[in-house]
KELO-210565 format. One record per atom (N, C-alpha, C, O): atom name; y, x, z; residue in three letters. Coordinates in nm, 2 decimals, m for minus. Atoms other than C-alpha are relative to their C-alpha. Example, Ala and Ser with C-alpha at 12.3 -4.5 7.8 and 13.67 -1.06 7.14 Angstrom:
2
REC at     py     px     pz  aa
REC  N  m0.12   0.09   0.00 Ala
REC CA  m0.45   1.23   0.78 Ala
REC  C   0.12   0.09   0.00 Ala
REC  O   0.12   0.19   0.07 Ala
REC  N  m0.11  m0.09   0.00 Ser
REC CA  m0.11   1.37   0.71 Ser
REC  C   0.11  m0.08   0.08 Ser
REC  O   0.22  m0.03   0.09 Ser
! end
This chain:
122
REC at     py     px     pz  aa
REC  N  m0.05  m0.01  m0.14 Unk
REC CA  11.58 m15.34   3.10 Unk
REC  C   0.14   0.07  m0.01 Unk
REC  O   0.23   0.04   0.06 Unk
REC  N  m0.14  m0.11   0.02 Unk
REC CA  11.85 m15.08   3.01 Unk
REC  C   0.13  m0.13  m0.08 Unk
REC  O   0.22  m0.20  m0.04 Unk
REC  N  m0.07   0.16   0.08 Unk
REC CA  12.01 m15.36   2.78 Unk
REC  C   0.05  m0.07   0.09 Unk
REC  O   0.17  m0.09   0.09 Unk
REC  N  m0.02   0.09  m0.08 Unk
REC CA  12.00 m15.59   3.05 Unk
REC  C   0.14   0.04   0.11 Unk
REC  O   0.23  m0.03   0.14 Unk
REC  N  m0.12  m0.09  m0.12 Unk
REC CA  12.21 m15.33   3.31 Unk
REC  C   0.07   0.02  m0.07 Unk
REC  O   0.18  m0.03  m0.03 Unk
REC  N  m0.15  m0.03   0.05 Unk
REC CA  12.44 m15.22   3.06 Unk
REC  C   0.10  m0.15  m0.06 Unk
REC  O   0.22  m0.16  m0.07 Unk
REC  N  m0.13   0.10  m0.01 Unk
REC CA  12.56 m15.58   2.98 Unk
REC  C   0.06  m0.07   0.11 Unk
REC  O   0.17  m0.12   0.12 Unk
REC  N  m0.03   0.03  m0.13 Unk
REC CA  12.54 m15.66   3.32 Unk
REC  C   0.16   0.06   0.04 Unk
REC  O   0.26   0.00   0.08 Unk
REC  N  m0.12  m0.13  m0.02 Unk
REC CA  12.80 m15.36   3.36 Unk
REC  C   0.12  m0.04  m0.10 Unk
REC  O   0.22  m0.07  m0.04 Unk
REC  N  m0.11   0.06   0.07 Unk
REC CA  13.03 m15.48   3.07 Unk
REC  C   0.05  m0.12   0.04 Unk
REC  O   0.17  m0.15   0.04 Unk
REC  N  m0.10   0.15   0.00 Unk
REC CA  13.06 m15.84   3.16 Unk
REC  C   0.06  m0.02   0.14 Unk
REC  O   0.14  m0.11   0.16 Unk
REC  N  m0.09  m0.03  m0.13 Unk
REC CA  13.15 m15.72   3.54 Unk
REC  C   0.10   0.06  m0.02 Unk
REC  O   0.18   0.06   0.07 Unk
REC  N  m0.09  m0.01   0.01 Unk
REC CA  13.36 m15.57   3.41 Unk
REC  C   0.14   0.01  m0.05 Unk
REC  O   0.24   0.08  m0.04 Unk
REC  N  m0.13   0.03   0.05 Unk
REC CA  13.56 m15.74   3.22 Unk
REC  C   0.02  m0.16   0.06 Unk
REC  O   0.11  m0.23   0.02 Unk
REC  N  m0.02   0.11  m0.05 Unk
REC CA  13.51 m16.05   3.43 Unk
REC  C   0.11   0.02   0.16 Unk
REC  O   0.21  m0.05   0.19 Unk
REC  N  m0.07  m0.05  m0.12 Unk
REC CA  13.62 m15.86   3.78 Unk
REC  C   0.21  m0.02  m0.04 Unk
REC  O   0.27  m0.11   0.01 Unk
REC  N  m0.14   0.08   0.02 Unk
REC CA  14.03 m15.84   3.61 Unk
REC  C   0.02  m0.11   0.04 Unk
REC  O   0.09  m0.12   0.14 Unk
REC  N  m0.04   0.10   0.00 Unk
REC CA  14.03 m16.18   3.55 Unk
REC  C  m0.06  m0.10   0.13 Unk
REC  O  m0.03  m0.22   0.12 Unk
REC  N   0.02   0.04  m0.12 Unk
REC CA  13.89 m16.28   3.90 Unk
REC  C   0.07   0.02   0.08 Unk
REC  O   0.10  m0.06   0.17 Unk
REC  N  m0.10  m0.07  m0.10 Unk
REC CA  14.11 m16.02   4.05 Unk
REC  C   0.14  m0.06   0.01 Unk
REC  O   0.20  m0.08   0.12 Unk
REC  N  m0.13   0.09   0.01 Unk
REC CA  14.43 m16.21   3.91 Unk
REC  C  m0.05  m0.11   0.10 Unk
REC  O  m0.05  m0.09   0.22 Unk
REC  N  m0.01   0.16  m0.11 Unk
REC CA  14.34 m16.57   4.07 Unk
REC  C  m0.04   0.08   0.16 Unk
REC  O  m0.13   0.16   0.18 Unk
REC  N   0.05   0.00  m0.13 Unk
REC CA  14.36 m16.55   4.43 Unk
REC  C  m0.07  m0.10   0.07 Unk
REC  O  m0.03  m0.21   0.08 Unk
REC  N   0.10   0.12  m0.08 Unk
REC CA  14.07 m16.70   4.65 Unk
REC  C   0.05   0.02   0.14 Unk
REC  O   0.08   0.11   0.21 Unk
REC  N  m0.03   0.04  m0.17 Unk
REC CA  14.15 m16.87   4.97 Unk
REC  C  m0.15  m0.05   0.09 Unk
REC  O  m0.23  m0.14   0.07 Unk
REC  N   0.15   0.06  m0.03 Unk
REC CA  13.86 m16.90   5.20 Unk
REC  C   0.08  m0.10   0.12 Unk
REC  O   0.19  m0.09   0.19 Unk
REC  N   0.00   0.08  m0.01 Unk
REC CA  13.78 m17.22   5.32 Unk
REC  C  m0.12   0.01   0.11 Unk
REC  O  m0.20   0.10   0.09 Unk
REC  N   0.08   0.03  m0.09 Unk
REC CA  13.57 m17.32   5.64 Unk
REC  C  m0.06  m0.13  m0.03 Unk
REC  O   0.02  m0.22  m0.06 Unk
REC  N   0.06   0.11  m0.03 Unk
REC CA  13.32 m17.58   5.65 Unk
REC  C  m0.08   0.00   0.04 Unk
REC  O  m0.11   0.11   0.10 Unk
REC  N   0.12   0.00  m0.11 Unk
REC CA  13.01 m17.71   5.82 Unk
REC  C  m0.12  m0.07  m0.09 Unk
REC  O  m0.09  m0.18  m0.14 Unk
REC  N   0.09   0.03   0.10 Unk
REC CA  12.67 m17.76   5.62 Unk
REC  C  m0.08  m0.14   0.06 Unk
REC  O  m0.15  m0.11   0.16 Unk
REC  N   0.06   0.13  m0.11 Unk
REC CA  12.53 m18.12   5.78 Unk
REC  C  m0.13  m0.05  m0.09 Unk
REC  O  m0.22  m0.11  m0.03 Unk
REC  N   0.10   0.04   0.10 Unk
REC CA  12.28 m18.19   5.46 Unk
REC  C  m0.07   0.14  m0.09 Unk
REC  O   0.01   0.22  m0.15 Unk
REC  N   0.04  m0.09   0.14 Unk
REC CA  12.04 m17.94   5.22 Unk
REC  C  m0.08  m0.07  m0.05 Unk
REC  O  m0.16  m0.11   0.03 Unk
REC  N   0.09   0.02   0.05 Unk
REC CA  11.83 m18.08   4.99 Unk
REC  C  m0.04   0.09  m0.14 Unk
REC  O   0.05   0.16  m0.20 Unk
REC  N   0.03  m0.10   0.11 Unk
REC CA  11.60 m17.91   4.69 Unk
REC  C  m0.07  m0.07  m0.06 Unk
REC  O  m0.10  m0.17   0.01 Unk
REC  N   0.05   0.07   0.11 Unk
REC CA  11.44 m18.07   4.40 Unk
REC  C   0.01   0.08  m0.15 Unk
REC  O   0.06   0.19  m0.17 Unk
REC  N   0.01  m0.04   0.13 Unk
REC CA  11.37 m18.05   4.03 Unk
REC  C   0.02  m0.19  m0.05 Unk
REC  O   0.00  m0.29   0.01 Unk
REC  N   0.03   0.10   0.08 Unk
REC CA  11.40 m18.31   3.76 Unk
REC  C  m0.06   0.03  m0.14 Unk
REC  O  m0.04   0.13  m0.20 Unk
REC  N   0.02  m0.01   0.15 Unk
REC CA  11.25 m18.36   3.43 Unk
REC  C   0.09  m0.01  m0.13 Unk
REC  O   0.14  m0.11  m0.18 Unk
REC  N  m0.08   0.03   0.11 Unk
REC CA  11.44 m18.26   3.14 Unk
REC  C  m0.03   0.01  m0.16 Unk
REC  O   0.06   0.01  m0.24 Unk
REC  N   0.09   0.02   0.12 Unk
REC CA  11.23 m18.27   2.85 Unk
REC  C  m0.11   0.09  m0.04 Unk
REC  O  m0.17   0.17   0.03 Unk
REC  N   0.13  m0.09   0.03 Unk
REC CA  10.98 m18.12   2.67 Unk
REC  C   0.01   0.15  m0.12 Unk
REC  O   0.09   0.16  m0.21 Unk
REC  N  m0.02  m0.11   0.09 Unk
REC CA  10.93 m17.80   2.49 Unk
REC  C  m0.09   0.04  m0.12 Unk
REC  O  m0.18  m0.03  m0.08 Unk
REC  N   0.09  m0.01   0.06 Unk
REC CA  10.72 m17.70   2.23 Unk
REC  C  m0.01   0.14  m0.06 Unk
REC  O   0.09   0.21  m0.09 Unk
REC  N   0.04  m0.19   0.05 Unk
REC CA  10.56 m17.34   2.10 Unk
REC  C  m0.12  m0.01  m0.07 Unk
REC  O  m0.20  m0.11  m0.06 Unk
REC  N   0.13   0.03   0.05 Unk
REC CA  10.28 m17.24   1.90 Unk
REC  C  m0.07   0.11   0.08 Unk
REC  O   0.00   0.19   0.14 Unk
REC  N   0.05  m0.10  m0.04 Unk
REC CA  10.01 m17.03   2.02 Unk
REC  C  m0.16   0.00  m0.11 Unk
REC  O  m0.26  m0.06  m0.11 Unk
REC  N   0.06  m0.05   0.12 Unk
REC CA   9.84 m16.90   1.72 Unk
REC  C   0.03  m0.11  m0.13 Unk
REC  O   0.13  m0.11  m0.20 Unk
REC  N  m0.02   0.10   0.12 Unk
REC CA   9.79 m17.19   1.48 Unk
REC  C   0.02  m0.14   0.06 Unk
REC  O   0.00  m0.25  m0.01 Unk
REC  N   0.02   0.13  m0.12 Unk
REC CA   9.82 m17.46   1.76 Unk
REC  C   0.13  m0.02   0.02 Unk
REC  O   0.21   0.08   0.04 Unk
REC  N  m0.15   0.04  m0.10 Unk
REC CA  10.15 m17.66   1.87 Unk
REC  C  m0.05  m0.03   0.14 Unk
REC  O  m0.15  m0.09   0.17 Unk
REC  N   0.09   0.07  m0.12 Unk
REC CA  10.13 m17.69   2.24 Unk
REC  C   0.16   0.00   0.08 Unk
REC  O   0.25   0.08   0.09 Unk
REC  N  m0.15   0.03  m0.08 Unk
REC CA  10.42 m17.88   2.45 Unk
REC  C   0.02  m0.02   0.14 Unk
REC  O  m0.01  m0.12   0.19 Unk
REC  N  m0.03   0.02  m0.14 Unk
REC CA  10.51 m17.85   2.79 Unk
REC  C   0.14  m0.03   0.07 Unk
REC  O   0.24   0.04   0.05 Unk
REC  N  m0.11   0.06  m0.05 Unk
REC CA  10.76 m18.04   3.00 Unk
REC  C   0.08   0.14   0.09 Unk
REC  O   0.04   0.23   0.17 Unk
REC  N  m0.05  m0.05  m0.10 Unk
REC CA  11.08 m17.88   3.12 Unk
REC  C   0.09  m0.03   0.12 Unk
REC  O   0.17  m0.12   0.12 Unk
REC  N  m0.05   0.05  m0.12 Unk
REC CA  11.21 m17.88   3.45 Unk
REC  C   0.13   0.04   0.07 Unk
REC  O   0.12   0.16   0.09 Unk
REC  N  m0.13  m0.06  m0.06 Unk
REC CA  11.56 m17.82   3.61 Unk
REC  C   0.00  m0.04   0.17 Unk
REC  O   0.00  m0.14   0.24 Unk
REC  N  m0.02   0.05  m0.18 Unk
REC CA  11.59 m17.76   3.98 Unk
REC  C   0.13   0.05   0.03 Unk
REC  O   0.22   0.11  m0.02 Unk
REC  N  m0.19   0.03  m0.05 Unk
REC CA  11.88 m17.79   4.19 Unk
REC  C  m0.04   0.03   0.14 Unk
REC  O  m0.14   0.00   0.19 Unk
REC  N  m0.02   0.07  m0.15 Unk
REC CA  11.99 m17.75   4.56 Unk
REC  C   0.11  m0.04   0.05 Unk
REC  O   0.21   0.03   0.05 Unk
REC  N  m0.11   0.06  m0.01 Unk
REC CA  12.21 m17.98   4.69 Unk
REC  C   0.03   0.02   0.15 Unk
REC  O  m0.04   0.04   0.25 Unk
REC  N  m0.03   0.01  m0.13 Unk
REC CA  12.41 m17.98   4.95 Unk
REC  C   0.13  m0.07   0.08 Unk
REC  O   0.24  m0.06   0.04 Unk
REC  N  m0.17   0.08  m0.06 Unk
REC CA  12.67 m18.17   5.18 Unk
REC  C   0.04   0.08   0.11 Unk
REC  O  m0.02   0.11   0.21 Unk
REC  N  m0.08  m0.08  m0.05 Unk
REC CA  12.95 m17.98   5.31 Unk
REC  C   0.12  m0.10   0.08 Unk
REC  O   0.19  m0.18   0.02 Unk
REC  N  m0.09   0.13  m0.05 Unk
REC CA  13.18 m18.17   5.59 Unk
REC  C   0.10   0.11   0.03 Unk
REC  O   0.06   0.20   0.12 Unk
REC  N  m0.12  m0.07  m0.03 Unk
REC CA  13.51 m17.99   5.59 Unk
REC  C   0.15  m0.04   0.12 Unk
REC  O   0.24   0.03   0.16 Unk
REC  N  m0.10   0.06  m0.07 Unk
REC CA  13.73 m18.22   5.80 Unk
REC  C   0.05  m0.09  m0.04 Unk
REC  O   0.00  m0.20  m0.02 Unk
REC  N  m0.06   0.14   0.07 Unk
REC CA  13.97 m18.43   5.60 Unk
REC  C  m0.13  m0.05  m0.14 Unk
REC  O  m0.17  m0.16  m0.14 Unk
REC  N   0.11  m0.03   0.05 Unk
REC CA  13.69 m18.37   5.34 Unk
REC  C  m0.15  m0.03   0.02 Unk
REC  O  m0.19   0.03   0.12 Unk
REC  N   0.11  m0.05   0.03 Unk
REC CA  13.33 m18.44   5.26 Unk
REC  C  m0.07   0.00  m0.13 Unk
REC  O  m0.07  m0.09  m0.21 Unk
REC  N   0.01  m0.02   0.17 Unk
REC CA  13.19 m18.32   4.92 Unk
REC  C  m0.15   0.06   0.05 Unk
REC  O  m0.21   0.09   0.15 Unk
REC  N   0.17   0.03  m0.01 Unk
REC CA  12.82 m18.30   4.79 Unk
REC  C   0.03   0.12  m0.11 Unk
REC  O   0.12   0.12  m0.20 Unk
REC  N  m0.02  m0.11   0.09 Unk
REC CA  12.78 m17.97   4.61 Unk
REC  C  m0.17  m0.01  m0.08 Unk
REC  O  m0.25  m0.09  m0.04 Unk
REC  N   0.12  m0.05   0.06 Unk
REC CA  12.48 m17.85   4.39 Unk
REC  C   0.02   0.11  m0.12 Unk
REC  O   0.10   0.13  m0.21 Unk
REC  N  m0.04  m0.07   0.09 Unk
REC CA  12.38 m17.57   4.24 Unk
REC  C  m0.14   0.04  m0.04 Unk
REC  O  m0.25   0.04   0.02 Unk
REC  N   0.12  m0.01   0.10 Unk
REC CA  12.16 m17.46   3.97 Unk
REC  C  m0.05   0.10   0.06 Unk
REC  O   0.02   0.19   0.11 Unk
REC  N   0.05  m0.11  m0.06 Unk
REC CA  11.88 m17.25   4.10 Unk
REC  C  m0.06   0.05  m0.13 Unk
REC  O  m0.14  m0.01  m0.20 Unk
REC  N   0.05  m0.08   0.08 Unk
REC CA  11.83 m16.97   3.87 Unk
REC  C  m0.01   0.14   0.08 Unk
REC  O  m0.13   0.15   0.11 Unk
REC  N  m0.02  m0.10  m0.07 Unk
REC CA  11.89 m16.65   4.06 Unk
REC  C  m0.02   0.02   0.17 Unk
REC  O   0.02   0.11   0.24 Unk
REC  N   0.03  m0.03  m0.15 Unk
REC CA  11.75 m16.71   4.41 Unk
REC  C   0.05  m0.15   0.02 Unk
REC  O   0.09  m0.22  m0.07 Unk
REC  N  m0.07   0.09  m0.09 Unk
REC CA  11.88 m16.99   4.66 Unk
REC  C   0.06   0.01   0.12 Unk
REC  O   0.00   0.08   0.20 Unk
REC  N  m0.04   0.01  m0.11 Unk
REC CA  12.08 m17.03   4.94 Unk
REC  C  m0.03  m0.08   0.07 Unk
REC  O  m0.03  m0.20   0.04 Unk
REC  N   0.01   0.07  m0.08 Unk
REC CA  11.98 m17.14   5.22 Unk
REC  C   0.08  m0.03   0.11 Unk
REC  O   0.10   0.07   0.19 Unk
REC  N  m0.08   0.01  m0.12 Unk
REC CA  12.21 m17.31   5.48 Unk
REC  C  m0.05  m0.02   0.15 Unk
REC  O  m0.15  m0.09   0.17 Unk
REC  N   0.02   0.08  m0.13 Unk
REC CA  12.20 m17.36   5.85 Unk
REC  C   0.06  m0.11   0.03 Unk
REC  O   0.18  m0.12   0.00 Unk
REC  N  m0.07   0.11  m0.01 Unk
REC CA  12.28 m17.68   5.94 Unk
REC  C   0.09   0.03   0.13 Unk
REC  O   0.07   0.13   0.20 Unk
REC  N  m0.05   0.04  m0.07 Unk
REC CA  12.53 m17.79   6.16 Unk
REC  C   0.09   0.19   0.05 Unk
REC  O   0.10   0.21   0.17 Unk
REC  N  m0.03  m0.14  m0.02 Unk
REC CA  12.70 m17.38   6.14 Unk
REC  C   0.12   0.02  m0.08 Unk
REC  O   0.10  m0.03  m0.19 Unk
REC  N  m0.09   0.04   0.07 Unk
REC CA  13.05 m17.34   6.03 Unk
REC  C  m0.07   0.14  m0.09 Unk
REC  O  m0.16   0.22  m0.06 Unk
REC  N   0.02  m0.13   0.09 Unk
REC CA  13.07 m17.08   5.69 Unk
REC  C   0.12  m0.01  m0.08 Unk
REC  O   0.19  m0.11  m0.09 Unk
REC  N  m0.12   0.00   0.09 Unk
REC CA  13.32 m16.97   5.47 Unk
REC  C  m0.02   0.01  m0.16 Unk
REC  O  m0.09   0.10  m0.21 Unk
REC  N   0.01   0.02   0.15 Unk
REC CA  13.38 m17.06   5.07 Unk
REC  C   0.08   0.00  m0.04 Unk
REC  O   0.17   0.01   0.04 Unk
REC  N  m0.09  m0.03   0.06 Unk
REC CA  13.59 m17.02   4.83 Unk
REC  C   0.03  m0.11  m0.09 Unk
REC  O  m0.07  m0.16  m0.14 Unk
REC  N   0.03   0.08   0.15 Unk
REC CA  13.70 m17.26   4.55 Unk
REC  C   0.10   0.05  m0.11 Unk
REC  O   0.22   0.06  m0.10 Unk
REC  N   0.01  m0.08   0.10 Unk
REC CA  13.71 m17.11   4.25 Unk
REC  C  m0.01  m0.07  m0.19 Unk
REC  O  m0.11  m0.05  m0.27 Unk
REC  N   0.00   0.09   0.09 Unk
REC CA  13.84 m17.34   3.92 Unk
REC  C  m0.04  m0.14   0.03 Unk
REC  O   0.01  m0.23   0.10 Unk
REC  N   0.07   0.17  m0.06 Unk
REC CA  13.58 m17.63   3.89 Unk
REC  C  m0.13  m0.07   0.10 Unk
REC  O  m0.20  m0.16   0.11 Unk
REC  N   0.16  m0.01  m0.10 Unk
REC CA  13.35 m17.52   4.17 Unk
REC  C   0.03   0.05   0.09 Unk
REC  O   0.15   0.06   0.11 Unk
REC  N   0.06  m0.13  m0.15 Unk
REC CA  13.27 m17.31   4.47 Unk
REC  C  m0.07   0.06  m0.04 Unk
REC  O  m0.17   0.05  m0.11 Unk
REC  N   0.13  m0.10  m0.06 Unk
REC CA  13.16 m16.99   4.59 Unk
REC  C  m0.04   0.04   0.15 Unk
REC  O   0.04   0.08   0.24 Unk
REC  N   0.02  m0.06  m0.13 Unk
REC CA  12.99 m16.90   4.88 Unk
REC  C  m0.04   0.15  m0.02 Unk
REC  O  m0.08   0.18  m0.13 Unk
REC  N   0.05  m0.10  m0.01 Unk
REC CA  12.90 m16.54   4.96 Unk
REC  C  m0.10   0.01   0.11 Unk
REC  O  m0.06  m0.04   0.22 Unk
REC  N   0.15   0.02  m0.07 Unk
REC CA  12.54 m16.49   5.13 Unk
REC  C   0.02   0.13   0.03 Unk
REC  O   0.09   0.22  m0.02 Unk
REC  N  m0.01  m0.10  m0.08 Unk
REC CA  12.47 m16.24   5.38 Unk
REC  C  m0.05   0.14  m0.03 Unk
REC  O  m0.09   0.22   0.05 Unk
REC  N   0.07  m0.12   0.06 Unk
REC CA  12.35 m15.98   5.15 Unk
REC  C   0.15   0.04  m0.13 Unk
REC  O   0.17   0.15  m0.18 Unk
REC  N  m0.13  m0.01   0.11 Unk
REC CA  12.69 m16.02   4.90 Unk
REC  C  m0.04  m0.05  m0.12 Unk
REC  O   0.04  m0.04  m0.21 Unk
REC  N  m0.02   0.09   0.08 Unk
REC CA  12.56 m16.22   4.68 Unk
REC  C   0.09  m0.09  m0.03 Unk
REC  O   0.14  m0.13   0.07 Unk
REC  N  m0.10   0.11  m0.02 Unk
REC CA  12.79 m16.49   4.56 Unk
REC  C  m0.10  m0.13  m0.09 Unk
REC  O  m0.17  m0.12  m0.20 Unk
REC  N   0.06   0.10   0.09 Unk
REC CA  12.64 m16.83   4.45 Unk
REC  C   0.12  m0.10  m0.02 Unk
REC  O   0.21  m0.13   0.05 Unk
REC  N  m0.11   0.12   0.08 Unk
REC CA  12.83 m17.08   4.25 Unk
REC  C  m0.08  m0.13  m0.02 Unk
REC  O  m0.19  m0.14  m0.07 Unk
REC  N   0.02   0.10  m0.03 Unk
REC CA  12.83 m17.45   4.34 Unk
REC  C   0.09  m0.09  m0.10 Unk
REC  O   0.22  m0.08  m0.10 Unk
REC  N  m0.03   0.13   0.05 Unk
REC CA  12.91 m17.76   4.12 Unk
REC  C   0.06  m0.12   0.12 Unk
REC  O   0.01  m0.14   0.23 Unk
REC  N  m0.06   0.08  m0.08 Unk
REC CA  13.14 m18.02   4.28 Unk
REC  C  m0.09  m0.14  m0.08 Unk
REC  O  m0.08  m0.16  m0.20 Unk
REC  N   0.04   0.07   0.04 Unk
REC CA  12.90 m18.36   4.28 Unk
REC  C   0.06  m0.12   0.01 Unk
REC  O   0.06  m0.20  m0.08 Unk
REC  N  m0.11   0.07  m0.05 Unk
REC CA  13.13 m18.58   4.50 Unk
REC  C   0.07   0.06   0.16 Unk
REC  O   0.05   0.15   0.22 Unk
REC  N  m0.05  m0.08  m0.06 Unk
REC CA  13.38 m18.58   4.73 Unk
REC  C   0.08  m0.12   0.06 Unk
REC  O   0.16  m0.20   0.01 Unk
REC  N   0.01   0.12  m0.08 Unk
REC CA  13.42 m18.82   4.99 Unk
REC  C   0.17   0.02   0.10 Unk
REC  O   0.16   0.13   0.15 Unk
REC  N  m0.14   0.00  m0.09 Unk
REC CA  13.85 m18.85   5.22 Unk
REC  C  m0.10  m0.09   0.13 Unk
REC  O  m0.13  m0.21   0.14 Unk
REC  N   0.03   0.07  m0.15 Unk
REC CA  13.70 m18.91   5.58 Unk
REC  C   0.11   0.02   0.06 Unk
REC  O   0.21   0.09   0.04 Unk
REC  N  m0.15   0.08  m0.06 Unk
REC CA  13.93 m19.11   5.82 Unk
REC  C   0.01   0.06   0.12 Unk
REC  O   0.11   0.03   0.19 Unk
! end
């Protein structure tokens, strides 16, 4: 556990700098879609004593469509650390951040979103 906090503590802070340089511009949008799922992504295998034993693994996701205006783009993001949940039809503010998004959640979390597509409405 101590391990865990003190790299925690290193890689914030040597990630914070290099965040601090780029400046984020927040962005308004309106959440109109959530969806949540898993898929199968293969299988794994371990022994347990003298036995192989394989169990399938699974990647989940939640996806979501964000209508910004000139803009609509389909995000997802890996759920490892919790999920966000949106309100629909509620504006919120994001950031974009390289080859993705972040939102920040009402506790200061930030989650990081994958760009899936990204639709020029007329």
């Amino acid at each position: 556990m101590l391990k865990r906090v003190g790299f925690i503590v290193l890689f914030a802070a040597l990630i914070a700098p290099a965040i601090a340089k780029t400046k984020l511009i927040p962005e308004s949008g309106v959440a109109i879609d959530q969806q949540e799922g898993s898929d199968r992504v293969g299988w794994h295998a371990g022994l347990i004593g003298r036995s192989v034993v394989a169990g399938p693994l699974y990647r989940e996701w939640n996806r979501v469509t964000i209508d910004t205006g000139p803009y609509r783009y389909q995000w997802e993001e890996r759920k490892k650390n919790g999920r966000l949940v949106f309100t629909i039809n509620e504006p919120f503010w994001f950031y974009r951040y390289r080859a993705g998004f972040l939102v920040v959640d009402g506790v200061g979390k930030t989650h990081k979103f994958g760009l899936v597509s990204a639709i020029k409405v007329k």
